[in-house]
PyMOL CGO cylinders between C-alpha atoms (Angstrom):
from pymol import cmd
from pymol.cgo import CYLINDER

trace = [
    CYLINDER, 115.79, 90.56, 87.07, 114.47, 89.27, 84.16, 0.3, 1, 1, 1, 1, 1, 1,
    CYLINDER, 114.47, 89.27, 84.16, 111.21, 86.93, 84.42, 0.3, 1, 1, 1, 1, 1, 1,
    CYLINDER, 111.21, 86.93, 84.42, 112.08, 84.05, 81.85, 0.3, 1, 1, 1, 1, 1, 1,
    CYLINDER, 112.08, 84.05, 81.85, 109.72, 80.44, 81.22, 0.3, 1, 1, 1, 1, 1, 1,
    CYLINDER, 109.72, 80.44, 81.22, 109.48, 77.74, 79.51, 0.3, 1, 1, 1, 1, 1, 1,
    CYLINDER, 109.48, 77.74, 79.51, 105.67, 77.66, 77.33, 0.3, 1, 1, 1, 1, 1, 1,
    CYLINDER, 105.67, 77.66, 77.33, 105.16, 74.80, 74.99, 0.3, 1, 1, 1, 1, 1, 1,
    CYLINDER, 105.16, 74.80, 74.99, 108.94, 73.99, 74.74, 0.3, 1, 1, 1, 1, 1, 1,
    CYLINDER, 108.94, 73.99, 74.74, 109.64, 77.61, 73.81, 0.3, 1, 1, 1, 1, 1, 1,
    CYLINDER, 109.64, 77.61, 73.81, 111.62, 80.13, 76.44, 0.3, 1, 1, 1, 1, 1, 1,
    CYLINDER, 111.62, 80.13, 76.44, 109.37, 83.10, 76.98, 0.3, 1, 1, 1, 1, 1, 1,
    CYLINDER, 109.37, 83.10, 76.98, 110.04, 86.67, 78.82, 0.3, 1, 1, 1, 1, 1, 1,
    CYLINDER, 110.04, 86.67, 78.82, 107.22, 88.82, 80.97, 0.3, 1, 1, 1, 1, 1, 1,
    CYLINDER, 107.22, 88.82, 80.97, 106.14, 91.54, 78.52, 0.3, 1, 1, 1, 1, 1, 1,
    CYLINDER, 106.14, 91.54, 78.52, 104.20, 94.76, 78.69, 0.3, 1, 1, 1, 1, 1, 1,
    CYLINDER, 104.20, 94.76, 78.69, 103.01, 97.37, 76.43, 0.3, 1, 1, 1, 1, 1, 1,
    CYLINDER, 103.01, 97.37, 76.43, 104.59, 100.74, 77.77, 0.3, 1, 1, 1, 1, 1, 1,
    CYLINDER, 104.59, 100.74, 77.77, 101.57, 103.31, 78.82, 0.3, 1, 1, 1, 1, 1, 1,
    CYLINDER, 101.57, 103.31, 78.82, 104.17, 106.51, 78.37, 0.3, 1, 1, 1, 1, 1, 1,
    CYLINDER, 104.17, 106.51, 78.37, 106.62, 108.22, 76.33, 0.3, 1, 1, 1, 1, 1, 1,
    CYLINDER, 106.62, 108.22, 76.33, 109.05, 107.24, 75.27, 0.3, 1, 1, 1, 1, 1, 1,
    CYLINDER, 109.05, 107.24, 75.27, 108.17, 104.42, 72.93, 0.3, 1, 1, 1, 1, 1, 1,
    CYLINDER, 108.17, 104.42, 72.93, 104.93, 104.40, 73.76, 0.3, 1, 1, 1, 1, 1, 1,
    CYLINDER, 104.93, 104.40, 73.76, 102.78, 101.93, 73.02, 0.3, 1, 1, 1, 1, 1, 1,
    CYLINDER, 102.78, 101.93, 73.02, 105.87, 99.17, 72.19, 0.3, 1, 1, 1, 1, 1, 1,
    CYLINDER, 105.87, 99.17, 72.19, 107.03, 96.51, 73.87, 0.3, 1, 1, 1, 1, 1, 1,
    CYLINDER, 107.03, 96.51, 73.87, 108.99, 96.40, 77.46, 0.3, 1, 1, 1, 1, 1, 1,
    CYLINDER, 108.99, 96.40, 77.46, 109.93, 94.25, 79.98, 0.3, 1, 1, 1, 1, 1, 1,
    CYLINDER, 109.93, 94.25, 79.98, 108.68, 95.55, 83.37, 0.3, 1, 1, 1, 1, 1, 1,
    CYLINDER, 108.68, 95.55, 83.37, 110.93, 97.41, 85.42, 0.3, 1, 1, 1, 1, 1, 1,
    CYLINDER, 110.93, 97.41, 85.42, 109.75, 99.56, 88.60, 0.3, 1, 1, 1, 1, 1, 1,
    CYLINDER, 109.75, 99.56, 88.60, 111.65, 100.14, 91.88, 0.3, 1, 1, 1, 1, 1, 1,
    CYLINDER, 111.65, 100.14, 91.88, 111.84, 98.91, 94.88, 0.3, 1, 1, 1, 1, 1, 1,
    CYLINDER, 111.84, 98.91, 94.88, 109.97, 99.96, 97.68, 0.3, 1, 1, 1, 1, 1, 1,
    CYLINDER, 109.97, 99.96, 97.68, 111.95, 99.06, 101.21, 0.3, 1, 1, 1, 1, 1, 1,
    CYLINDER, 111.95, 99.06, 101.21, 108.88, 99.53, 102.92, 0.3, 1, 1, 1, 1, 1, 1,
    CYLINDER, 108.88, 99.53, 102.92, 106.54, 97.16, 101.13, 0.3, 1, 1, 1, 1, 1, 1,
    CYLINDER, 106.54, 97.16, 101.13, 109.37, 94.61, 99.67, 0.3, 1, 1, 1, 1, 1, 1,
    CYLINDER, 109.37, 94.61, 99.67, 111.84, 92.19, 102.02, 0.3, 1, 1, 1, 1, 1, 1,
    CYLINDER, 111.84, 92.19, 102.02, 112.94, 90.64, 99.08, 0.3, 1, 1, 1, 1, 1, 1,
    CYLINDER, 112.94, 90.64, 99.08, 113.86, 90.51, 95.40, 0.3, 1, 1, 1, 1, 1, 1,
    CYLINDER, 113.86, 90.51, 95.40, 111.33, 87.82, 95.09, 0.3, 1, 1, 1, 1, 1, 1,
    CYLINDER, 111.33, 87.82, 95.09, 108.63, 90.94, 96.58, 0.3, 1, 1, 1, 1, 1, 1,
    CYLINDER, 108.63, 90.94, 96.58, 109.91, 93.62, 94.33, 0.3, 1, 1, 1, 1, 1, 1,
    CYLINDER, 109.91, 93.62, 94.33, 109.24, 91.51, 91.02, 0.3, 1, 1, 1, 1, 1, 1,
    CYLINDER, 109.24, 91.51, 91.02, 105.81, 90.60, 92.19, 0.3, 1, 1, 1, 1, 1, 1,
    CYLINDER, 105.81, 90.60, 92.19, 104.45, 93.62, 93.48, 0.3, 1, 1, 1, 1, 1, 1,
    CYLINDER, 104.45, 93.62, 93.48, 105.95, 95.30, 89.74, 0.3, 1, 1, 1, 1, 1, 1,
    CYLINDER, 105.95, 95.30, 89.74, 104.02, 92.87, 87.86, 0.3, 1, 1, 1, 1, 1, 1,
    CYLINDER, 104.02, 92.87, 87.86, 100.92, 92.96, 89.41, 0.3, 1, 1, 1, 1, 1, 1,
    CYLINDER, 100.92, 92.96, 89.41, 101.08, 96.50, 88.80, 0.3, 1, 1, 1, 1, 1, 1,
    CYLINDER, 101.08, 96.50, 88.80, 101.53, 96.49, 85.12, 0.3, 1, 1, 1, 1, 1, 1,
    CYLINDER, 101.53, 96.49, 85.12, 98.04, 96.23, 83.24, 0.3, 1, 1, 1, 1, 1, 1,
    CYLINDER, 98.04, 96.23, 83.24, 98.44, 92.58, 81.49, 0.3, 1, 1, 1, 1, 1, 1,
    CYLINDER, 98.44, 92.58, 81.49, 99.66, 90.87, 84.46, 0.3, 1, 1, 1, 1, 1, 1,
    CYLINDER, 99.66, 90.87, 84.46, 96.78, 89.84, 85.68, 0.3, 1, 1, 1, 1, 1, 1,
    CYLINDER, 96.78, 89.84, 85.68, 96.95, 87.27, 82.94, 0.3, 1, 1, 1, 1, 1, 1,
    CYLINDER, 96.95, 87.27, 82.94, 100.49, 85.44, 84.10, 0.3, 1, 1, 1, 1, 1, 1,
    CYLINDER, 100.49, 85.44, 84.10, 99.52, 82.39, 85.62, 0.3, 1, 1, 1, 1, 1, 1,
    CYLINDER, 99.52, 82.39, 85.62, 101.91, 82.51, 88.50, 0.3, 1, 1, 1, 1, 1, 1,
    CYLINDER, 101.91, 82.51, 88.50, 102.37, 79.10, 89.23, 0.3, 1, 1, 1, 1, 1, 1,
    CYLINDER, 102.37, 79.10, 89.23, 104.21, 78.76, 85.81, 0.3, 1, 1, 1, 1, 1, 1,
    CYLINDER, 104.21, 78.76, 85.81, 106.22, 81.28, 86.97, 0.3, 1, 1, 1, 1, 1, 1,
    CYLINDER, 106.22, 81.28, 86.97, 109.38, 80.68, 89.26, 0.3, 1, 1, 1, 1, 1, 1,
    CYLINDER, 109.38, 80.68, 89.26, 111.88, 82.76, 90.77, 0.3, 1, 1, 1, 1, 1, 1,
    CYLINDER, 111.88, 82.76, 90.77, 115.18, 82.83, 91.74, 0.3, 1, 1, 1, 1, 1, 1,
    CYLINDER, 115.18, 82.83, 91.74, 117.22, 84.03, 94.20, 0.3, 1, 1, 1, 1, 1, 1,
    CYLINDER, 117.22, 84.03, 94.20, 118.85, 87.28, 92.76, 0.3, 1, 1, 1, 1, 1, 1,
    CYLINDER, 118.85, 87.28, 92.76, 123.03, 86.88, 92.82, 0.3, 1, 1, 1, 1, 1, 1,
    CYLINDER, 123.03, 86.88, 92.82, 123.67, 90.57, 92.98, 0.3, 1, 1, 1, 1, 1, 1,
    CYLINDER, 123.67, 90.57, 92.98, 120.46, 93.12, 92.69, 0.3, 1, 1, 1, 1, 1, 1,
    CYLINDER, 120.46, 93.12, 92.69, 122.47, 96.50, 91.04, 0.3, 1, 1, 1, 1, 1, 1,
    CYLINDER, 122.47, 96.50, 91.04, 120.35, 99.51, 90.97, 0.3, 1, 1, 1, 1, 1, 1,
    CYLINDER, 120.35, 99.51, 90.97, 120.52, 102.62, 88.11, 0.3, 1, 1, 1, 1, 1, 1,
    CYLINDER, 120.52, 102.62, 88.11, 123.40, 105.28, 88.29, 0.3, 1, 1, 1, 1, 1, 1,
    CYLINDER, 123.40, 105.28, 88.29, 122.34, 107.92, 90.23, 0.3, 1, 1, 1, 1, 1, 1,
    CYLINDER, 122.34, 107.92, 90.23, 120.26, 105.63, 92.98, 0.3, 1, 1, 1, 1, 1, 1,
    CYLINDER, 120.26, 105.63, 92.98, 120.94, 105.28, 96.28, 0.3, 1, 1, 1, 1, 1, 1,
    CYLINDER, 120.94, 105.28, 96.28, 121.19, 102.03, 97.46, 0.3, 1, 1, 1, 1, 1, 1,
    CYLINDER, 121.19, 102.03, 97.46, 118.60, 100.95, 100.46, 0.3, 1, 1, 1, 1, 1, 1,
    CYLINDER, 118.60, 100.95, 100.46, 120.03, 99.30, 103.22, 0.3, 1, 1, 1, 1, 1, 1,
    CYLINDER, 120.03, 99.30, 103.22, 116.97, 97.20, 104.27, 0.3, 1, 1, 1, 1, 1, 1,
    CYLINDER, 116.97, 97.20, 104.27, 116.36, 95.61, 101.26, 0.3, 1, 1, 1, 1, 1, 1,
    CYLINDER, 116.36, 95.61, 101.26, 118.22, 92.28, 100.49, 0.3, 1, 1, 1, 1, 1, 1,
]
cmd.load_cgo(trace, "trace")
């Protein structure tokens, strides 16, 4: 899920600085996983990663809108979670 609006007629992304190797430093969007415990939703997995992420408590969130995820895929390897949707 990417987080995409609209700012003074220009399309915009949610961006971070990454804290870590590798590429410290540059650019990123957010990423993080999801956490069946604490998120029900797509929706609650995007949130709860961006308020995590040091800038993001500068996204107004009301400009901000989500939308229902068509398929959620996860990264080779992972095991899907069967209680998140």
């Amino acid at each position: 899920m990417v987080l995409l609006t609209l700012a003074q007629g220009k399309l915009q992304a949610a961006l971070h600085r990454r804290r870590r190797q590798p590429f410290q430093g540059c650019l990123a969007l957010p990423g993080g996983y999801v956490h069946p415990e604490e998120d029900a939703t797509a929706e609650d997995t995007a949130r709860r990663v961006l308020r995590e992420k040091p800038a993001s408590s500068r996204v107004i969130w009301s400009s901000w809108a989500l939308s229902p995820a068509r398929r959620a895929t996860r990264a080779a390897g992972r095991r899907p979670s069967p209680t998140w949707r």
